[in-house]
TIDO-510771 format. One line per field, with one value per residue (C-alpha): residue in one letter; x, y, z; residue number from 1. Coordinates in Angstrom, 2 decimals. Example, Ala and Ser with C-alpha at 12.3 -4.5 7.8 and 13.67 -1.06 7.14 Angstrom:
BEGIN
torfi	[A,S]
px	[12.30,13.67]
py	[-4.50,-1.06]
pz	[7.80,7.14]
padren	[1,2]
This chain:
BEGIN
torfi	[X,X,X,X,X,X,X,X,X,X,X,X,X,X,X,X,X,X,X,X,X,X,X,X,X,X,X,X,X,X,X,X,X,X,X,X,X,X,X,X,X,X,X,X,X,X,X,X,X,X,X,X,X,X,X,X,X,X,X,X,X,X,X,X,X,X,X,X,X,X,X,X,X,X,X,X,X,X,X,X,X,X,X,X,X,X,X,X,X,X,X,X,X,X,X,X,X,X,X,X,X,X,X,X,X,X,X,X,X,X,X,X,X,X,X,X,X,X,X,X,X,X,X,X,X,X,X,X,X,X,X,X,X,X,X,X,X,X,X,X,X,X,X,X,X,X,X,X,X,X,X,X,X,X,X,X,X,X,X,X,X,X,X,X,X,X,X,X,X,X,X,X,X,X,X,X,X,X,X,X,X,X,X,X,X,X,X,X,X,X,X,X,X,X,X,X,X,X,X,X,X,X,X,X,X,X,X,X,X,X,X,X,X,X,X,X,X,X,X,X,X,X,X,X,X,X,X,X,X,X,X,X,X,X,X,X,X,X,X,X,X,X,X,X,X,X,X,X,X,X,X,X,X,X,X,X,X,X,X,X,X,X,X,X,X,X,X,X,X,X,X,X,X,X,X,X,X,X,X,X,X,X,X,X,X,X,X,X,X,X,X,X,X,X,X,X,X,X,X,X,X,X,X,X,X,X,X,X,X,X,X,X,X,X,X,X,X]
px	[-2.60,-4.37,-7.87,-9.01,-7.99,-11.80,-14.10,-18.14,-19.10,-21.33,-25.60,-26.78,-29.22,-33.00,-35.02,-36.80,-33.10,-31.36,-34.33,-33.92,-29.84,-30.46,-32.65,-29.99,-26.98,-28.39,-26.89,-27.71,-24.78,-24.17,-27.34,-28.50,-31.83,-32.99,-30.13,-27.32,-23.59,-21.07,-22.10,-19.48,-17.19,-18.59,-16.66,-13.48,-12.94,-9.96,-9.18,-8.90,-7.11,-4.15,-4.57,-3.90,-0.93,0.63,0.95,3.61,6.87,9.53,8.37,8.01,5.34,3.76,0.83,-2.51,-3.72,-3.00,-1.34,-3.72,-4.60,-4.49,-4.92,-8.19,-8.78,-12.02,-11.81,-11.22,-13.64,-13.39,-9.93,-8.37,-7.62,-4.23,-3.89,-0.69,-1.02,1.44,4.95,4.61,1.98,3.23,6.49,9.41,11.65,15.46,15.46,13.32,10.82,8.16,5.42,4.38,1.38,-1.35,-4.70,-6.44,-10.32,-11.44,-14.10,-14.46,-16.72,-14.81,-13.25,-9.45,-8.57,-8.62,-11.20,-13.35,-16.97,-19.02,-22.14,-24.61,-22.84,-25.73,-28.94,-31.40,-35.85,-35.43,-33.26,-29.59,-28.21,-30.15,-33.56,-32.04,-34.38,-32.12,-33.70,-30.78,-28.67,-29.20,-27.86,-25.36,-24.24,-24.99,-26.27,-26.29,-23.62,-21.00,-17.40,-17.21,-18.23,-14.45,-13.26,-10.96,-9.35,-9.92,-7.31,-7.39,-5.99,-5.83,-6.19,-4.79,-6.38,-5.11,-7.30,-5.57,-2.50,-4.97,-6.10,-2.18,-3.30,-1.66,-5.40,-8.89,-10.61,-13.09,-16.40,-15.19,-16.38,-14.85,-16.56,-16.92,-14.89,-12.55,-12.29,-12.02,-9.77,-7.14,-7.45,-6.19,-3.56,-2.21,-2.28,-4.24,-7.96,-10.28,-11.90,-14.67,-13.45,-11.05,-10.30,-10.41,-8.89,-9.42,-7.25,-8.70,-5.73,-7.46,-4.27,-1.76,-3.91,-4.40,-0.74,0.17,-2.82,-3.72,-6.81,-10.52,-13.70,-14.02,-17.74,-19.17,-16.72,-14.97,-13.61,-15.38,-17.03,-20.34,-23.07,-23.27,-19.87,-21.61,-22.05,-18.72,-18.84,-21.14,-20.52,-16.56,-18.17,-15.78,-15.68,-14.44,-14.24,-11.73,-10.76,-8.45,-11.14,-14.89,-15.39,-18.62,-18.30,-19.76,-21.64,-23.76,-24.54,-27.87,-30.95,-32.50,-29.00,-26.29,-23.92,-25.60,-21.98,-22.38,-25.99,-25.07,-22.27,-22.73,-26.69,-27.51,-24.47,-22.90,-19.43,-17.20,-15.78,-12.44,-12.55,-9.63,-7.14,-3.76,-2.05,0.94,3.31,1.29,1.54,5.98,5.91,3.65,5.43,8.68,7.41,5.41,2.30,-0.55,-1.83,-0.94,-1.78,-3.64,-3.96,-7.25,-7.39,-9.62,-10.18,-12.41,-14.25,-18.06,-21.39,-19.04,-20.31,-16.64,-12.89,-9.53,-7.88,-4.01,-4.45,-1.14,-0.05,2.54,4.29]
py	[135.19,132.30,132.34,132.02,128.57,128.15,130.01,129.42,126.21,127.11,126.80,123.43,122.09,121.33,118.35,121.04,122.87,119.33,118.50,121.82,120.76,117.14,118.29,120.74,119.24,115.66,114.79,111.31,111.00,107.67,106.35,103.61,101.61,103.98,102.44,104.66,103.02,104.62,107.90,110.61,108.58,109.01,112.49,110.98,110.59,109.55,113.04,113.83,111.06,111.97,115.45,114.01,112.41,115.48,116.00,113.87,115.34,114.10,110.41,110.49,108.32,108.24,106.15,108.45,105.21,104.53,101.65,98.62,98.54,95.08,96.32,96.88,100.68,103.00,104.42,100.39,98.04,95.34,95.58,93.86,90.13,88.63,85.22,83.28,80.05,77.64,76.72,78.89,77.11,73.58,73.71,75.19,72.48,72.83,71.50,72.16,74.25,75.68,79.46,81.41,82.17,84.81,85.28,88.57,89.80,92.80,94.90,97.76,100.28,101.13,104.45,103.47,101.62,103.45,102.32,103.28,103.16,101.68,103.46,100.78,101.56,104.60,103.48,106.80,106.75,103.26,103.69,103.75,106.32,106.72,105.71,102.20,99.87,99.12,95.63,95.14,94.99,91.69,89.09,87.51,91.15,93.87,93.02,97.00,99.70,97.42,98.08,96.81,99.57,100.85,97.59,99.37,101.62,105.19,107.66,111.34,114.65,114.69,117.91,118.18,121.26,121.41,122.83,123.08,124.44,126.93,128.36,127.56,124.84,121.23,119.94,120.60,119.71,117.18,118.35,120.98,121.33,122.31,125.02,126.21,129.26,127.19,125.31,128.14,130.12,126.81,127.07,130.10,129.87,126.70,128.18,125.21,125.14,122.07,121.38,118.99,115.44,116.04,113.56,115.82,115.00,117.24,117.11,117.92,116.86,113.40,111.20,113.71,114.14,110.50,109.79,112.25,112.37,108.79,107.35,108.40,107.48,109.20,107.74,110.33,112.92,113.89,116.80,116.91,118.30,120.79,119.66,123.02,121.93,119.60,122.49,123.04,119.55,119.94,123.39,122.00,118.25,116.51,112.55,111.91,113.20,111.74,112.53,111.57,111.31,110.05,113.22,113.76,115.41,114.18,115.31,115.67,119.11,117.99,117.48,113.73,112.86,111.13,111.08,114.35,114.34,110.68,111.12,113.91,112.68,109.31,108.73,112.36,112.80,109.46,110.16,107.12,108.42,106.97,107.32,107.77,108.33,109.62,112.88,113.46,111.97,113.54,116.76,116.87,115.72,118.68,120.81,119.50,119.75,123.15,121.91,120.32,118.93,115.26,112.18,110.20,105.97,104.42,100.42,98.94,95.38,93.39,92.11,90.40,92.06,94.18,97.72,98.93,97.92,98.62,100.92,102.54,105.62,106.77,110.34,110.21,113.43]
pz	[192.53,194.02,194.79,198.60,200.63,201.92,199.40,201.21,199.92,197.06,197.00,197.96,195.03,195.81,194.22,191.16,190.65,189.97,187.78,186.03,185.80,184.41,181.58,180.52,180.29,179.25,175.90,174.24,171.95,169.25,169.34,166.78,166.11,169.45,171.75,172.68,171.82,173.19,174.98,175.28,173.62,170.19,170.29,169.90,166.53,164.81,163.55,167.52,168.50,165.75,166.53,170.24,169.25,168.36,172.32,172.45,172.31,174.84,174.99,178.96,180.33,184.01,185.05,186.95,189.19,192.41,194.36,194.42,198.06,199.90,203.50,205.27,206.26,206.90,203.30,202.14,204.25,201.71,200.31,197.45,198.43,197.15,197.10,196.22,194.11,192.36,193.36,196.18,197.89,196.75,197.42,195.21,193.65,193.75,189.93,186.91,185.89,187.75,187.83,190.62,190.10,191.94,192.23,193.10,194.04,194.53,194.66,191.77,192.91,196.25,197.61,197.17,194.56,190.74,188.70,185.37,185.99,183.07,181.24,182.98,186.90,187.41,187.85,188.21,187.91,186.95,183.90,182.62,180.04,177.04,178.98,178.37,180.71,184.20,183.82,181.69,184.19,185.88,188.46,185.95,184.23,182.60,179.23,178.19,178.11,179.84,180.36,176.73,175.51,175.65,175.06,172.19,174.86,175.09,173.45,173.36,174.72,178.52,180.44,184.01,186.22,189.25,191.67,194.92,192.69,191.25,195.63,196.72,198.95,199.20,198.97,199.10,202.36,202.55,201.57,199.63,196.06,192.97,190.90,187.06,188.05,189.49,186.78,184.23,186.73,186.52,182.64,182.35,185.38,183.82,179.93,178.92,177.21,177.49,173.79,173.22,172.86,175.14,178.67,181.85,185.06,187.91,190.59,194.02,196.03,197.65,197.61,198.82,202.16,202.44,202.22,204.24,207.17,206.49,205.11,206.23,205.50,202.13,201.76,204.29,203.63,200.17,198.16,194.66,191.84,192.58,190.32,188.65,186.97,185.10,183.03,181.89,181.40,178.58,177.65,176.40,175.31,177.51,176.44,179.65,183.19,186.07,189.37,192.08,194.43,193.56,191.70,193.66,197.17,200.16,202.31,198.80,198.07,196.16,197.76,197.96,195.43,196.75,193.41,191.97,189.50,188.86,187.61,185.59,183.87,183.19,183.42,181.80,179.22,178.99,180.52,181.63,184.91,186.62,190.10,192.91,190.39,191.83,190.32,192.35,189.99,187.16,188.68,188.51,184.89,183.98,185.94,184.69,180.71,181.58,180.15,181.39,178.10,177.30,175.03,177.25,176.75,178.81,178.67,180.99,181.09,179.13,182.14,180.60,181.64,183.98,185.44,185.80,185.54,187.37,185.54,185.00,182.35,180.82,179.85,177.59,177.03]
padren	[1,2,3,4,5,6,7,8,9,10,11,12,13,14,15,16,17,18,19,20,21,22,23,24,25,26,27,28,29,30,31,32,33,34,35,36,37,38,39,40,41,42,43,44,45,46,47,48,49,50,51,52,53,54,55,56,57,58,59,60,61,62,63,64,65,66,67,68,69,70,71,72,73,74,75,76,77,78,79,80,81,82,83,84,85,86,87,88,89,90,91,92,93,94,95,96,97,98,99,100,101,102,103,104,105,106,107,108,109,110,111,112,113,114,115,116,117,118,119,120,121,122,123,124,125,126,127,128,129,130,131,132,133,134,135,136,137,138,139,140,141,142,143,144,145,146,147,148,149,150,151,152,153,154,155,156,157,158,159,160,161,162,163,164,165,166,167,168,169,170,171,172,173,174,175,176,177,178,179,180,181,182,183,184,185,186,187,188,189,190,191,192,193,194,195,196,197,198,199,200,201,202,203,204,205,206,207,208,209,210,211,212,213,214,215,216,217,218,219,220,221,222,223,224,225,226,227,228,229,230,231,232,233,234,235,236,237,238,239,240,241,242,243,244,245,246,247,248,249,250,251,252,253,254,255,256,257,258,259,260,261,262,263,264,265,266,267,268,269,270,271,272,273,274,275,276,277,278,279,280,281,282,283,284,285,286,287,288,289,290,291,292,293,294,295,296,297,298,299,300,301,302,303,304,305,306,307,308,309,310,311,312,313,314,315,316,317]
């Protein structure tokens, strides 16, 4: 049976019990010569990422990112800017050869468009992950725990839970937050486990309510993660976390902390998160292959000094 619709939003965190948190689920993984490397990532190993391949059994593929968005909305202030270029702006010839040819900016670290956020995008007290000094981050790039970091891709086992499957709702409301009982209460409805090493996505529902009630603006008010999940996090040694929202919901639930789920993954355990994923085609493949464990292919691009990338993860079935 599904849980409640609206359980009561759980505690909201003071300054001395988010300390307590940070210092208990921080986790300095790969380091070398005193620098961390690759964070969470280091618990991929290849003996994971063949076991991984063992997910795939029917050879179906669907992509988990969303529709690059080009049109300006509350949720999307400074929207991705498409420019055309070549023939079509010069004039297309009735003989020969000739390219279109585009040209696209955009903005990484917004509240619409999918996107991987970098080990060196959290800047907390003055430092990045691994007490690496934020000075390394500087007006030309980040010259520390860039997106390059994954610049090999990132391969594993994907886990879907599915949160508003798990309370029977077709999403969570805004400023709602996801729990470790939820999230062990949608292993066990979904027969799945999450193991360490493994890629978890947690669906909260934040793309099926924006195409159906239209966008909002999903800075103020979100549908996330509580920061007490960060414990499950740890507990299971996820190598990487992802949501279809910002994974952190707003209004924050932590007191003088904004991102309370973005300090704790990626500044205090070295997760690379991907933010505003969308699940809904993700979600009929699962249901279709009764199974919501996947091989899951992660290539961001290899964008210099960058903080983050757009992203299009692949489960292949």
């Amino acid at each position: 049976m599904p849980t409640p619709a609206s359980p009561a939003r759980p505690p909201r965190l003071n300054a001395a019990e988010f300390a307590a948190l940070y210092a208990r689920v921080r986790r300095v993984a790969g380091t070398g010569h005193g620098a961390p490397r690759r964070g969470a990532l280091e618990d991929i190993t290849r003996r994971r990422v063949l076991a991984a391949a063992a997910e795939v059994r029917s050879g179906r593929t669907v992509t988990m990112a969303a529709r690059v968005e080009t049109e300006r909305g509350p949720d999307d202030p400074e929207p991705c800017e498409h420019v055309m270029t070549g023939a079509v702006r010069g004039g297309i010839e009735s003989t020969g050869i000739q390219f279109a040819t585009d040209r696209f900016t955009m903005n990484v670290h917004g509240d619409a468009d999918s996107h991987l956020d970098a080990l060196c995008h959290v800047i907390y007290d003055g430092t990045l992950y691994g007490g690496v000094d934020a000075n390394s981050v500087t007006a030309s790039g980040a010259t520390a725990l860039s997106v390059e970091v994954a610049r090999d891709g990132i391969v594993g086992r994907g886990v879907l839970l599915d949160i508003p499957r798990l309370r029977g709702v077709r999403w969570l409301e805004p400023g709602d937050d996801v729990t470790v009982d939820d999230l062990t209460a949608a292993e066990r409805a979904q027969h799945v486990r999450v193991n360490e090493g493994d890629l978890l996505f947690v669906r909260v529902g934040h793309r099926r309510r924006r195409a159906e009630l239209g966008p909002w603006d999903a800075a103020d008010l979100r549908a996330g993660l509580h920061p007490s999940a960060a414990e499950f996090l740890r507990d299971r040694r996820v190598a990487v976390l992802g949501g279809d929202g910002n994974n952190d919901t707003a209004p924050s639930s932590t007191e003088g902390v904004d991102f309370p789920v973005h300090v704790l993954a990626i500044h205090a355990m070295g997760l690379h998160l991907l933010d505003y994923l969308q699940f809904e085609d993700l979600v009929e493949v699962c249901e279709a292959e009764e199974r919501w464990s996947f091989l899951c292919v992660i290539a961001p691009l290899r964008l210099p000094r960058a903080t983050g990338s757009p992203v299009n993860p692949i489960a292949v079935f």
